[in-house]
Backbone as XML, in Angstrom:
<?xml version="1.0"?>
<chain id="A" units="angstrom">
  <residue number="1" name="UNK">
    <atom name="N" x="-4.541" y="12.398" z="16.818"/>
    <atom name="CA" x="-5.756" y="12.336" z="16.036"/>
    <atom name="C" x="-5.421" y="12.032" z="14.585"/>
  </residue>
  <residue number="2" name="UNK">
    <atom name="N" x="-6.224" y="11.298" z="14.083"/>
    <atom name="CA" x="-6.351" y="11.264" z="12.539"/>
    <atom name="C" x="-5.784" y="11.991" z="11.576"/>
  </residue>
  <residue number="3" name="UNK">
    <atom name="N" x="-6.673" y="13.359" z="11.974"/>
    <atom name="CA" x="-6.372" y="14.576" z="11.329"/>
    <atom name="C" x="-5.173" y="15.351" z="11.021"/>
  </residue>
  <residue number="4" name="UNK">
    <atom name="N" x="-3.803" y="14.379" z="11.910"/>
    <atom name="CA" x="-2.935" y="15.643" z="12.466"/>
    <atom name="C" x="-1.860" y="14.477" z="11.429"/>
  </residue>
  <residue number="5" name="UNK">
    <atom name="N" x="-1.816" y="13.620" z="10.744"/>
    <atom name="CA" x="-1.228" y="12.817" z="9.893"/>
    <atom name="C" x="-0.948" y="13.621" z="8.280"/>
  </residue>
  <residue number="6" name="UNK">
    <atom name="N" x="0.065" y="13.163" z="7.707"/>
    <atom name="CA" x="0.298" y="13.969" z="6.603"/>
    <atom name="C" x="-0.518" y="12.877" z="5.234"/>
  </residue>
  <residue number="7" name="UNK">
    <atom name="N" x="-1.051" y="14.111" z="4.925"/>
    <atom name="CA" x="-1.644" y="13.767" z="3.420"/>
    <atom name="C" x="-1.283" y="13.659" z="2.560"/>
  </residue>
  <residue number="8" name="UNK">
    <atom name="N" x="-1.204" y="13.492" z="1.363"/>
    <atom name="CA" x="-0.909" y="13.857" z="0.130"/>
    <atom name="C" x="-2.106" y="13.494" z="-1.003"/>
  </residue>
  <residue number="9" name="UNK">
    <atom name="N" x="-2.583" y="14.923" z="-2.129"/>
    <atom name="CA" x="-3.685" y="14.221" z="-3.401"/>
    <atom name="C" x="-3.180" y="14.648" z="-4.563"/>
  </residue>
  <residue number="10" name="UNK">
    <atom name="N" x="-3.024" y="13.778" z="-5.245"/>
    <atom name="CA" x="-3.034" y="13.452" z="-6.736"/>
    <atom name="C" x="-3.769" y="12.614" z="-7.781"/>
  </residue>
  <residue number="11" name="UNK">
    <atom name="N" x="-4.402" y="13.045" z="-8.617"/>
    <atom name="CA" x="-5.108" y="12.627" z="-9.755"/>
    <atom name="C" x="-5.945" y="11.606" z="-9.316"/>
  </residue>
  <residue number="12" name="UNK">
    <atom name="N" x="-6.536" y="11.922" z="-8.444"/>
    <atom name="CA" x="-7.894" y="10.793" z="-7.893"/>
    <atom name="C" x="-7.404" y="9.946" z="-6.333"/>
  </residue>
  <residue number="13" name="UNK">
    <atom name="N" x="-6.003" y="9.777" z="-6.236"/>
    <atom name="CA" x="-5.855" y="9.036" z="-5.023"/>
    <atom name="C" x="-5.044" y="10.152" z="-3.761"/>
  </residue>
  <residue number="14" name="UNK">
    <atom name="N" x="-5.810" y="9.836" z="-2.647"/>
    <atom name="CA" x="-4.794" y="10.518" z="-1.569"/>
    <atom name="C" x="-4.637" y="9.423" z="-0.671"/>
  </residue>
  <residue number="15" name="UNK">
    <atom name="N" x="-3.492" y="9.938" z="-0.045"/>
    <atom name="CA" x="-2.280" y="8.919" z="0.616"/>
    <atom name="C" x="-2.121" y="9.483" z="1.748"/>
  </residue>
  <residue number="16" name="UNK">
    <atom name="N" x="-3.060" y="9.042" z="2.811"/>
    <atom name="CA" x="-2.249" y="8.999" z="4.371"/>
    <atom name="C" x="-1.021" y="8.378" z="4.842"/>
  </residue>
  <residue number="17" name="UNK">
    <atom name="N" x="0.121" y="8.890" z="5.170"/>
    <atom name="CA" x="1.629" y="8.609" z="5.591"/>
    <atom name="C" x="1.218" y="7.920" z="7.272"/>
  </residue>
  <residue number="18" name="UNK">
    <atom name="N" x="1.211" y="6.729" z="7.934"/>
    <atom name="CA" x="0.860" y="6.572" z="8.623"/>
    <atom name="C" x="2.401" y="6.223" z="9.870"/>
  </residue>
  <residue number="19" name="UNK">
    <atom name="N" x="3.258" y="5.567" z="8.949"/>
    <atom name="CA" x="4.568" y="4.947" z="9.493"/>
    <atom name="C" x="5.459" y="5.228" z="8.359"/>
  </residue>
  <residue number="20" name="UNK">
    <atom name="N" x="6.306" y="5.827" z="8.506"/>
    <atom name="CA" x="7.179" y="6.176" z="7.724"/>
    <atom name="C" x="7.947" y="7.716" z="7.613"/>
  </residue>
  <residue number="21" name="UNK">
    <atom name="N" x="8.498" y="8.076" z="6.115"/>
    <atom name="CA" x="9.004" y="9.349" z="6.197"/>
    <atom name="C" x="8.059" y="10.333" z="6.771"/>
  </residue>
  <residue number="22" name="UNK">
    <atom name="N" x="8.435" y="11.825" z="7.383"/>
    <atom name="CA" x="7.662" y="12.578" z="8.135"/>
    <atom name="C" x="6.350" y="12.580" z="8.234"/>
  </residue>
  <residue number="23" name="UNK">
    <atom name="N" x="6.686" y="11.758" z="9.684"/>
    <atom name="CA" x="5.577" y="10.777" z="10.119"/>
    <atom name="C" x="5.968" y="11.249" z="11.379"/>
  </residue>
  <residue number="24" name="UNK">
    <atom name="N" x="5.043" y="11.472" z="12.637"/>
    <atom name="CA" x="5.091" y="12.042" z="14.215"/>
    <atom name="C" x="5.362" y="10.375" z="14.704"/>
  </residue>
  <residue number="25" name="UNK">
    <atom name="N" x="5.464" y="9.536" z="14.114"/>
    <atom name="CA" x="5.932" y="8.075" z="14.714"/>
    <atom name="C" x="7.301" y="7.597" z="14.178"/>
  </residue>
  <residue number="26" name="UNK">
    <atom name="N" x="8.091" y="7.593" z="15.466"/>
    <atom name="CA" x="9.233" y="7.435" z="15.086"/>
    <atom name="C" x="9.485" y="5.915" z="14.944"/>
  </residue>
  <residue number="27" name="UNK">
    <atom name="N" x="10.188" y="4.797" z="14.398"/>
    <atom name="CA" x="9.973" y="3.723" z="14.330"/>
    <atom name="C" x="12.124" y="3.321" z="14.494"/>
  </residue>
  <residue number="28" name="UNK">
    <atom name="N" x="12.147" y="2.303" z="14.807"/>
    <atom name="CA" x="13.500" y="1.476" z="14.565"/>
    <atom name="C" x="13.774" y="0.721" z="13.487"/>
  </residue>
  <residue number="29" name="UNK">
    <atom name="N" x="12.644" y="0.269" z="12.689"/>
    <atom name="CA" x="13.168" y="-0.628" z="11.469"/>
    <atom name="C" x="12.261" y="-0.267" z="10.800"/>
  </residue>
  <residue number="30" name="UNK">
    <atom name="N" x="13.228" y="-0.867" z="9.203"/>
    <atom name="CA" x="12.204" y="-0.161" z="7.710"/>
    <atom name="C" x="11.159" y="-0.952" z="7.505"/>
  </residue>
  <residue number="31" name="UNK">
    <atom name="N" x="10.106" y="-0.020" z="8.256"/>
    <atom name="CA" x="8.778" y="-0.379" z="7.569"/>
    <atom name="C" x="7.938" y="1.325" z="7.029"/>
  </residue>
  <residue number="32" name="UNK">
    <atom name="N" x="7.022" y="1.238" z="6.781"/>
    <atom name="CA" x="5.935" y="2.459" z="5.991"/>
    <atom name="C" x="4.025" y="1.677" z="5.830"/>
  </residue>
  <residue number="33" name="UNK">
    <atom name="N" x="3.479" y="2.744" z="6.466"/>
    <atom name="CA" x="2.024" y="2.061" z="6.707"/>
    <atom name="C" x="1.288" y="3.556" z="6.090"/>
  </residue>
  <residue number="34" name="UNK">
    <atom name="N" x="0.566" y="3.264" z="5.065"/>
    <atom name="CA" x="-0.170" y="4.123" z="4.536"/>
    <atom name="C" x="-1.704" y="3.494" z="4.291"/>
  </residue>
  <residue number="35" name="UNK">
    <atom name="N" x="-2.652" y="4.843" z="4.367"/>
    <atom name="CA" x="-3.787" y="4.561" z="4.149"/>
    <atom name="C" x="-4.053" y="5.625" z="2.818"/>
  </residue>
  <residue number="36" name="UNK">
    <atom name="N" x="-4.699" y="4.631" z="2.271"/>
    <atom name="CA" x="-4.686" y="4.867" z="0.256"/>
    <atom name="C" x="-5.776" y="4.751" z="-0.238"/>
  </residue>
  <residue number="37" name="UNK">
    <atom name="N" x="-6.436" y="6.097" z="-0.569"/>
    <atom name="CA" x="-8.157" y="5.982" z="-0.889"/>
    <atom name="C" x="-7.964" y="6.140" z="-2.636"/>
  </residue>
  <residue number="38" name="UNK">
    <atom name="N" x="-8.526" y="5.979" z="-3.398"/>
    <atom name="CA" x="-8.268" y="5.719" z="-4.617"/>
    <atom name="C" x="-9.930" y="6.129" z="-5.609"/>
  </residue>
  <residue number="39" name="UNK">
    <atom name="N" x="-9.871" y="6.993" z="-5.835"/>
    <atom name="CA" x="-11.141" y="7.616" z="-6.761"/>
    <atom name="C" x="-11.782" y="6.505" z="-7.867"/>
  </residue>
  <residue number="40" name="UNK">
    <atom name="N" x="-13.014" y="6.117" z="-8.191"/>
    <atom name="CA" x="-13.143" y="5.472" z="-9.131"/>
    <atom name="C" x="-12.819" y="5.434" z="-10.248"/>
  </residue>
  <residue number="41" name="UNK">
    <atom name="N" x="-12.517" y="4.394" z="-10.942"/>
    <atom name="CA" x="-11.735" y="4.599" z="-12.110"/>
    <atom name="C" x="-10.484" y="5.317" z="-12.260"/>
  </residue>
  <residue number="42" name="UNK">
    <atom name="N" x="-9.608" y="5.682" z="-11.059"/>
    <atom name="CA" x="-8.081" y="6.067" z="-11.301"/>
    <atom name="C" x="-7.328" y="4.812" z="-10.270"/>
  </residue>
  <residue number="43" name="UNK">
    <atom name="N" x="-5.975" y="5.386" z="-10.561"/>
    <atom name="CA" x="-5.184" y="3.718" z="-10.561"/>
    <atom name="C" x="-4.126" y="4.878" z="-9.156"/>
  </residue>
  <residue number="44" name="UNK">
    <atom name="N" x="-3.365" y="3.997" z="-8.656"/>
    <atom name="CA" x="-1.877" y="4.394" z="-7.858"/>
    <atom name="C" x="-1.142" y="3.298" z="-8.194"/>
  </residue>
  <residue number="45" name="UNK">
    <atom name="N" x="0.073" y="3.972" z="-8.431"/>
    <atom name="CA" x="1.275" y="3.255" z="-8.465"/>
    <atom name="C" x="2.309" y="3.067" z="-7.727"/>
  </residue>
  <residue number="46" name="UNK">
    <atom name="N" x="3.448" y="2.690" z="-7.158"/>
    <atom name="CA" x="4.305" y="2.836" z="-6.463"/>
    <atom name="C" x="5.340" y="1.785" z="-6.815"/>
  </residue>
  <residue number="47" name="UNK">
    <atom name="N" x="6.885" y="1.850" z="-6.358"/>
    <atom name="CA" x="7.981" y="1.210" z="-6.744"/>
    <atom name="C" x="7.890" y="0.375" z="-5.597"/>
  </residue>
  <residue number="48" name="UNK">
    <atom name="N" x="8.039" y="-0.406" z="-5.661"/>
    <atom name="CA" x="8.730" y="-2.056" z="-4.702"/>
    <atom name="C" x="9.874" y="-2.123" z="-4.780"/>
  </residue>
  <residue number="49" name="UNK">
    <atom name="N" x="10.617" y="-2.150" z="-4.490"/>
    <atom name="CA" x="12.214" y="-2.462" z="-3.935"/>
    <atom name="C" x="12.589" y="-4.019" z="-3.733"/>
  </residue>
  <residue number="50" name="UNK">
    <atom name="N" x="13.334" y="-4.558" z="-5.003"/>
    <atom name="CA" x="13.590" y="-5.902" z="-4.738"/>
    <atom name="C" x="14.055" y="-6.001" z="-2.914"/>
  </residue>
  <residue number="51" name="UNK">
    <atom name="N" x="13.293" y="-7.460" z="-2.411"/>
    <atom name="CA" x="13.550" y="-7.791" z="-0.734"/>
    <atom name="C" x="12.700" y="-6.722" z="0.087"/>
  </residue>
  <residue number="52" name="UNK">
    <atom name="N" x="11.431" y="-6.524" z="-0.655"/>
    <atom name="CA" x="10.290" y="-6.245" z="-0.238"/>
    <atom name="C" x="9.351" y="-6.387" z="-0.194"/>
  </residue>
  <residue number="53" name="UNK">
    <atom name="N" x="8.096" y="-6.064" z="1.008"/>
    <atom name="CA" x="7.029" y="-6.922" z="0.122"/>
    <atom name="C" x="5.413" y="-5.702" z="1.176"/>
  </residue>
  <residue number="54" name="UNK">
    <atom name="N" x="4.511" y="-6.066" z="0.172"/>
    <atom name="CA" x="3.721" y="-4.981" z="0.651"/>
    <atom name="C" x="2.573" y="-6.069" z="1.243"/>
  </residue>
  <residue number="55" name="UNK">
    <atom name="N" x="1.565" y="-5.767" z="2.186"/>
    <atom name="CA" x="0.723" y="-6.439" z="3.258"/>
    <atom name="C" x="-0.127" y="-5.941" z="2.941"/>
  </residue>
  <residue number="56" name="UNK">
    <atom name="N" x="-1.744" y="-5.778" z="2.111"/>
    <atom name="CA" x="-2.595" y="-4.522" z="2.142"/>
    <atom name="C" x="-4.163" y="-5.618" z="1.871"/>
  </residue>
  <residue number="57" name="UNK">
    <atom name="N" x="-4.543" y="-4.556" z="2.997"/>
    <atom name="CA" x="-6.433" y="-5.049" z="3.276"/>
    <atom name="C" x="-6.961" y="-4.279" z="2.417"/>
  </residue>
  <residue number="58" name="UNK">
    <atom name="N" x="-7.974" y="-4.653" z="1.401"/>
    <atom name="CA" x="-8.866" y="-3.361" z="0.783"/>
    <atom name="C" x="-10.001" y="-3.301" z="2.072"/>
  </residue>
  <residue number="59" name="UNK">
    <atom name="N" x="-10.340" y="-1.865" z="2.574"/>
    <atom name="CA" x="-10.830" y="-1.609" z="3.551"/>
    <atom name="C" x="-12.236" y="-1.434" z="2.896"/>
  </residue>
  <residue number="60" name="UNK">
    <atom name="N" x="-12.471" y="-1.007" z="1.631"/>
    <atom name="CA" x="-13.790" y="-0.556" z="1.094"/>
    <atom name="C" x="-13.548" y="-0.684" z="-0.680"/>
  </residue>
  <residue number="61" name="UNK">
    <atom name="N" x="-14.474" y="-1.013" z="-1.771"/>
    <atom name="CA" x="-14.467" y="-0.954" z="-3.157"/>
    <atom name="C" x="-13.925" y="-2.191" z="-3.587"/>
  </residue>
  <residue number="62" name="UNK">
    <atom name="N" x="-13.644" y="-1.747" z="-4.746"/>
    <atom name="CA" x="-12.850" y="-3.530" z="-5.491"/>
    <atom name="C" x="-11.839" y="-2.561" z="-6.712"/>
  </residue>
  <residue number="63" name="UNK">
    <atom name="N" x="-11.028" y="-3.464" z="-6.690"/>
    <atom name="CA" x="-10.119" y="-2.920" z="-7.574"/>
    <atom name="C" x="-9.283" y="-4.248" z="-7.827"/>
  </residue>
  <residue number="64" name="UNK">
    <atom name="N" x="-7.833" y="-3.978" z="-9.026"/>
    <atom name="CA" x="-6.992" y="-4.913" z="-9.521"/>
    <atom name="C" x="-5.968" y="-4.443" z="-9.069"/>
  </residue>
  <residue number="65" name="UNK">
    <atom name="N" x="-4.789" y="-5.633" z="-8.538"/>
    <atom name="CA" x="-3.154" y="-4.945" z="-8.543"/>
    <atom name="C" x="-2.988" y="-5.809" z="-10.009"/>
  </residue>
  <residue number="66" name="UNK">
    <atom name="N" x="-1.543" y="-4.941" z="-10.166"/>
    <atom name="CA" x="-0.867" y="-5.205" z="-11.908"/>
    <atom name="C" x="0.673" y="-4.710" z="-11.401"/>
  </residue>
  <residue number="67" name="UNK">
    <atom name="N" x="1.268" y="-5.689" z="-12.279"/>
    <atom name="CA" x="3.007" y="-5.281" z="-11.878"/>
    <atom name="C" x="3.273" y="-6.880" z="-13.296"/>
  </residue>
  <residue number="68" name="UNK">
    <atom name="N" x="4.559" y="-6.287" z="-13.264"/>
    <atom name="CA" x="5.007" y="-6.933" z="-14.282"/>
    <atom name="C" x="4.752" y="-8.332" z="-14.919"/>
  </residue>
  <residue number="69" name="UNK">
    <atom name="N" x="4.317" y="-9.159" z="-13.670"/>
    <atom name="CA" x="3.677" y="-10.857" z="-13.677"/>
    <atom name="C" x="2.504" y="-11.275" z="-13.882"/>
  </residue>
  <residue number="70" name="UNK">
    <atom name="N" x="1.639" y="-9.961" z="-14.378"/>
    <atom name="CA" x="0.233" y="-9.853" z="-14.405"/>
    <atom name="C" x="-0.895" y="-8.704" z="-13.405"/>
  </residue>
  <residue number="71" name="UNK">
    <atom name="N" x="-2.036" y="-9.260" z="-13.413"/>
    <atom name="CA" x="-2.704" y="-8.660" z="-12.581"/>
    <atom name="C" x="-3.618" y="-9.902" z="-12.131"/>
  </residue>
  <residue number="72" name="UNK">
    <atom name="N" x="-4.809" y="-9.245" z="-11.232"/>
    <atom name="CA" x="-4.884" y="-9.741" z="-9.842"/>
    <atom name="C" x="-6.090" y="-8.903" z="-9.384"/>
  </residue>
  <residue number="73" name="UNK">
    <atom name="N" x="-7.414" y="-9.917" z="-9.036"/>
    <atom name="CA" x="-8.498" y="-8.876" z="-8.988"/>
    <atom name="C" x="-9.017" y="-8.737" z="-7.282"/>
  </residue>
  <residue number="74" name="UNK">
    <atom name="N" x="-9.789" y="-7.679" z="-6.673"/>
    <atom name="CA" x="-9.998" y="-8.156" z="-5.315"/>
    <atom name="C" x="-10.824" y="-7.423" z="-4.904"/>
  </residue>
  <residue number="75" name="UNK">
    <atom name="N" x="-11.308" y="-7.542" z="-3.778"/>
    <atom name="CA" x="-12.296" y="-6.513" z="-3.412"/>
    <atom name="C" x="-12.566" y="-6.505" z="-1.478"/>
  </residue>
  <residue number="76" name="UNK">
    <atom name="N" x="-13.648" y="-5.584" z="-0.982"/>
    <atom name="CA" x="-13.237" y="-5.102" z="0.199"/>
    <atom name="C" x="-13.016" y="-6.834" z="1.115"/>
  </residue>
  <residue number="77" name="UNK">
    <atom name="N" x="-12.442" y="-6.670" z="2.000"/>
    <atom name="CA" x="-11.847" y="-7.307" z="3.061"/>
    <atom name="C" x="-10.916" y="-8.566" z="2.717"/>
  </residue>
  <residue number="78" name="UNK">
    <atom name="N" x="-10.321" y="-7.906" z="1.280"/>
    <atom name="CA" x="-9.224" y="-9.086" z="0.783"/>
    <atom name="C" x="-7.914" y="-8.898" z="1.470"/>
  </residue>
  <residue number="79" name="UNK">
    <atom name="N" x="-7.351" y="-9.620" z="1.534"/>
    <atom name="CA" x="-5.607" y="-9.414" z="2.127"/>
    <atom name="C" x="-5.000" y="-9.945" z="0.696"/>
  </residue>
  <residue number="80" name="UNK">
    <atom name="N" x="-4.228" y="-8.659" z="0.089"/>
    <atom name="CA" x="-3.171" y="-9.249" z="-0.300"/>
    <atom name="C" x="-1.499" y="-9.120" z="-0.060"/>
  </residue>
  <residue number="81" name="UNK">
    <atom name="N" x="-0.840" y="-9.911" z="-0.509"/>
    <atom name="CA" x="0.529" y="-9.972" z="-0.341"/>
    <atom name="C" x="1.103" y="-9.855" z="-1.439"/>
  </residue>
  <residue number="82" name="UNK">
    <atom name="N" x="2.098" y="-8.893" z="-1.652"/>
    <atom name="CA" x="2.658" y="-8.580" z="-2.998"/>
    <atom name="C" x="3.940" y="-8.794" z="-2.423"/>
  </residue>
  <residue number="83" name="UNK">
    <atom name="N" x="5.179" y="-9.227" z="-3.145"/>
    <atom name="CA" x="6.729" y="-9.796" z="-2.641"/>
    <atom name="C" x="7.522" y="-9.414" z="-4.128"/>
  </residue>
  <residue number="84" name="UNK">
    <atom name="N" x="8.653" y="-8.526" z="-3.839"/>
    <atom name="CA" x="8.848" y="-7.853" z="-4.967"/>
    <atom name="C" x="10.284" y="-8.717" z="-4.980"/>
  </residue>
  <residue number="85" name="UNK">
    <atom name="N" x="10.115" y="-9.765" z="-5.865"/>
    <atom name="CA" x="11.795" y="-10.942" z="-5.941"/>
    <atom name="C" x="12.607" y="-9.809" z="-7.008"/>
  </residue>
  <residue number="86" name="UNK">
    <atom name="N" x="12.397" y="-8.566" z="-7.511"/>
    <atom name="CA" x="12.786" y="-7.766" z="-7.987"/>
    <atom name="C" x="12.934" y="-6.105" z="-8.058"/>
  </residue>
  <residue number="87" name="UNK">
    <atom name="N" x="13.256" y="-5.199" z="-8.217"/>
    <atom name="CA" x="12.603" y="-3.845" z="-8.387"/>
    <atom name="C" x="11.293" y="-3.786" z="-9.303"/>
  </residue>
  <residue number="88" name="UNK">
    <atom name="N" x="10.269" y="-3.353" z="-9.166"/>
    <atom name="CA" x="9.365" y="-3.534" z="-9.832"/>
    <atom name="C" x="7.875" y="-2.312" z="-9.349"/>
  </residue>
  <residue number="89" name="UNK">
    <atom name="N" x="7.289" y="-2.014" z="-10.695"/>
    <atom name="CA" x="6.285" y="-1.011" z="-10.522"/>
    <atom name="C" x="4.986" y="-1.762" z="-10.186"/>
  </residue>
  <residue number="90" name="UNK">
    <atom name="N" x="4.298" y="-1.377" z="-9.017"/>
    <atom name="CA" x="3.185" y="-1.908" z="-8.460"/>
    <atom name="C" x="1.920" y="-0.917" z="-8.477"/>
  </residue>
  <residue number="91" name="UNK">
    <atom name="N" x="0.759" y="-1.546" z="-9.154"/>
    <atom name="CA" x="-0.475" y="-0.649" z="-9.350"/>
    <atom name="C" x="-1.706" y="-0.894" z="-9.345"/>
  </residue>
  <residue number="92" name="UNK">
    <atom name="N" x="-2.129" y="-0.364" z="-8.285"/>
    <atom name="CA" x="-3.740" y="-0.421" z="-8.090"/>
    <atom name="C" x="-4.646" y="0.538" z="-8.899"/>
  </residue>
  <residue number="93" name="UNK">
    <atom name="N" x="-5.437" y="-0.340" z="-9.540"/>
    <atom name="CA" x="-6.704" y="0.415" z="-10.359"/>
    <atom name="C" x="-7.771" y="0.082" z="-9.441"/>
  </residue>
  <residue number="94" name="UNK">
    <atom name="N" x="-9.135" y="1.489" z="-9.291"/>
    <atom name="CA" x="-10.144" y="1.217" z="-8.744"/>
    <atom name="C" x="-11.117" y="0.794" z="-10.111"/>
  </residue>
  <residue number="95" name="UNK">
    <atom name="N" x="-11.846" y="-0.442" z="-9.664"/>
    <atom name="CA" x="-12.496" y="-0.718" z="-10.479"/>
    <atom name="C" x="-14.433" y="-0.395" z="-10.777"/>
  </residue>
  <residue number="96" name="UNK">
    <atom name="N" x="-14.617" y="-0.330" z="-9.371"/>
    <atom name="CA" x="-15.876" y="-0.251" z="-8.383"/>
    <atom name="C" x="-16.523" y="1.281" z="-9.250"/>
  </residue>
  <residue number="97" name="UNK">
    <atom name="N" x="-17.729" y="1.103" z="-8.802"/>
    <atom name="CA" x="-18.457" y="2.875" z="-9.031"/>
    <atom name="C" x="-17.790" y="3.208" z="-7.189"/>
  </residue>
  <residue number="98" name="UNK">
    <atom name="N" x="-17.453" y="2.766" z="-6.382"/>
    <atom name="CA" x="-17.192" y="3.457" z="-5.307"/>
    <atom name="C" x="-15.609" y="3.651" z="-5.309"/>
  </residue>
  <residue number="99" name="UNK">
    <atom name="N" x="-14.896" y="4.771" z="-4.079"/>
    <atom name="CA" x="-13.921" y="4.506" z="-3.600"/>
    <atom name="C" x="-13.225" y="3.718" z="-3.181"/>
  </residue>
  <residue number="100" name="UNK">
    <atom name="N" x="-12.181" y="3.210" z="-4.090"/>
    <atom name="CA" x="-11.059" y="2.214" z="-3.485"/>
    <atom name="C" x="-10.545" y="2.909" z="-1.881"/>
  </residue>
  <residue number="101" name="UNK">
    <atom name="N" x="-10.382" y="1.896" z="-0.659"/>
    <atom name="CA" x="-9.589" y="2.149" z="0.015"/>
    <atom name="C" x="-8.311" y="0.711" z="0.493"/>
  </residue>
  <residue number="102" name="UNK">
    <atom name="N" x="-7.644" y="1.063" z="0.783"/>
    <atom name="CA" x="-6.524" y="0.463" z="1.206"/>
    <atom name="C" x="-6.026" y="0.913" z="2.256"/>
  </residue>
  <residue number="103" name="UNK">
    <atom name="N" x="-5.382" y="-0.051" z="3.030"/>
    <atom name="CA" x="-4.863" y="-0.023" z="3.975"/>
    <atom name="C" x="-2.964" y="-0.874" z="3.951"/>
  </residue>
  <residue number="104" name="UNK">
    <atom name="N" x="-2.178" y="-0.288" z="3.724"/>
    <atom name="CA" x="-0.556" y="-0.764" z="2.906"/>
    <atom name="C" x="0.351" y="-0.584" z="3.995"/>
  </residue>
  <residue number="105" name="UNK">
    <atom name="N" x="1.228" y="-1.902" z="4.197"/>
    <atom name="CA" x="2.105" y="-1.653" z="5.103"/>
    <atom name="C" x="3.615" y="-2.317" z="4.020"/>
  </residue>
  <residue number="106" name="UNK">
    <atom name="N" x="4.474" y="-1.768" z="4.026"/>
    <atom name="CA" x="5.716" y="-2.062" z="3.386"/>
    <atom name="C" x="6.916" y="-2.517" z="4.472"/>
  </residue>
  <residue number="107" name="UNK">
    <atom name="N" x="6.980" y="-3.762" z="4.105"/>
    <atom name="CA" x="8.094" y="-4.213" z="5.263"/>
    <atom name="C" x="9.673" y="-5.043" z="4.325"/>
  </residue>
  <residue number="108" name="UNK">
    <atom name="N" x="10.672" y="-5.503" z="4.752"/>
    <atom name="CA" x="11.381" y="-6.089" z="3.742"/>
    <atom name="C" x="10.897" y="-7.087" z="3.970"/>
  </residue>
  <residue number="109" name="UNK">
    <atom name="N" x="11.035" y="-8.346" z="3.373"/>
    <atom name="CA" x="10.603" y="-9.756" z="3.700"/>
    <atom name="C" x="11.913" y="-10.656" z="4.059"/>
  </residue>
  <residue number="110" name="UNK">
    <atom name="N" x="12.870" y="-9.935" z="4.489"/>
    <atom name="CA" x="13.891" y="-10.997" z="5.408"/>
    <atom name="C" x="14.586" y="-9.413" z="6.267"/>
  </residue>
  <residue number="111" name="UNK">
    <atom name="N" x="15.136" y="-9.902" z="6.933"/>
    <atom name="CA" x="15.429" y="-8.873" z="8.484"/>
    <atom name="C" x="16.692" y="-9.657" z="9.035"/>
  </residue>
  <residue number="112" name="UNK">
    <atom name="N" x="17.479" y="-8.866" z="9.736"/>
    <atom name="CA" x="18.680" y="-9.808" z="10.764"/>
    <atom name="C" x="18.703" y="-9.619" z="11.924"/>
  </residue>
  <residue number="113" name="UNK">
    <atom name="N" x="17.566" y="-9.780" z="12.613"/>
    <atom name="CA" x="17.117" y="-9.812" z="13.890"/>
    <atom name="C" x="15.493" y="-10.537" z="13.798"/>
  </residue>
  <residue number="114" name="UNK">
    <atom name="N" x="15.816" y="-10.840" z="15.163"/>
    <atom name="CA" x="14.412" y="-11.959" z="15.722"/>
    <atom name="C" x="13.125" y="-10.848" z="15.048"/>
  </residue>
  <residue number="115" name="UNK">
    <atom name="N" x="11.753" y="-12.043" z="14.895"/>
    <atom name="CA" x="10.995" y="-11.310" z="14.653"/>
    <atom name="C" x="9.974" y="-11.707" z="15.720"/>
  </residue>
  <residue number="116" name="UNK">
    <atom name="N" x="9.986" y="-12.358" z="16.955"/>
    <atom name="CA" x="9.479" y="-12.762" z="18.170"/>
    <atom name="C" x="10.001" y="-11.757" z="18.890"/>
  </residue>
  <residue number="117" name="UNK">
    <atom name="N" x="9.092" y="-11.702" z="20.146"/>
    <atom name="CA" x="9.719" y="-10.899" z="21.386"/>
    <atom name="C" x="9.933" y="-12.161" z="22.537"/>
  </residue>
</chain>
């Protein structure tokens, strides 16, 4: 169930752990899938790891990503792709009178194995 997933809240945003560290889904390769609700008018941040790259649907609201190359505006049922050619701080502001949500999957963007079955 939903419910039985680990949370975490801070300063306007909470963070469902969906794939990743203590997570009841055990996985074989580095990936992390979080669901990221985001209070109006507060931001989340997170580190990117050069040879990474993040996959994320806004599920509901509008908000901006911002990282060192600028920012970047979007709103519900956008896909974006963020590709970190560096270490670098990545941050979503909600912009909306509603709740930002997100939906974030972190994968590397090269692998040494097939990505077909």
């Amino acid at each position: 169930k939903h419910e039985d997933f680990p949370v975490s809240k801070t300063d306007g945003v909470s963070i469902k752990k969906i794939i990743g560290e203590d997570v009841s889904i055990s996985l074989v390769f580095d990936a992390k899938m979080e669901d990221i609700t985001i209070q109006p008018r507060a931001r989340y941040g997170r580190n990117l790891a050069s040879g990474f790259c993040l996959a994320v649907v806004a599920i509901s609201g509008e908000g901006t990503w911002q990282n060192n190359e600028g920012h970047l505006t979007f709103k519900a049922k956008d896909f974006s792709v963020i590709e970190a050619l560096e270490d670098t701080m990545v941050i979503a502001h909600s912009t909306g009178q509603n709740e930002l949500r997100l939906a974030v999957v972190e994968v590397p963007t090269e692998v040494e194995y097939p990505l077909y079955g």
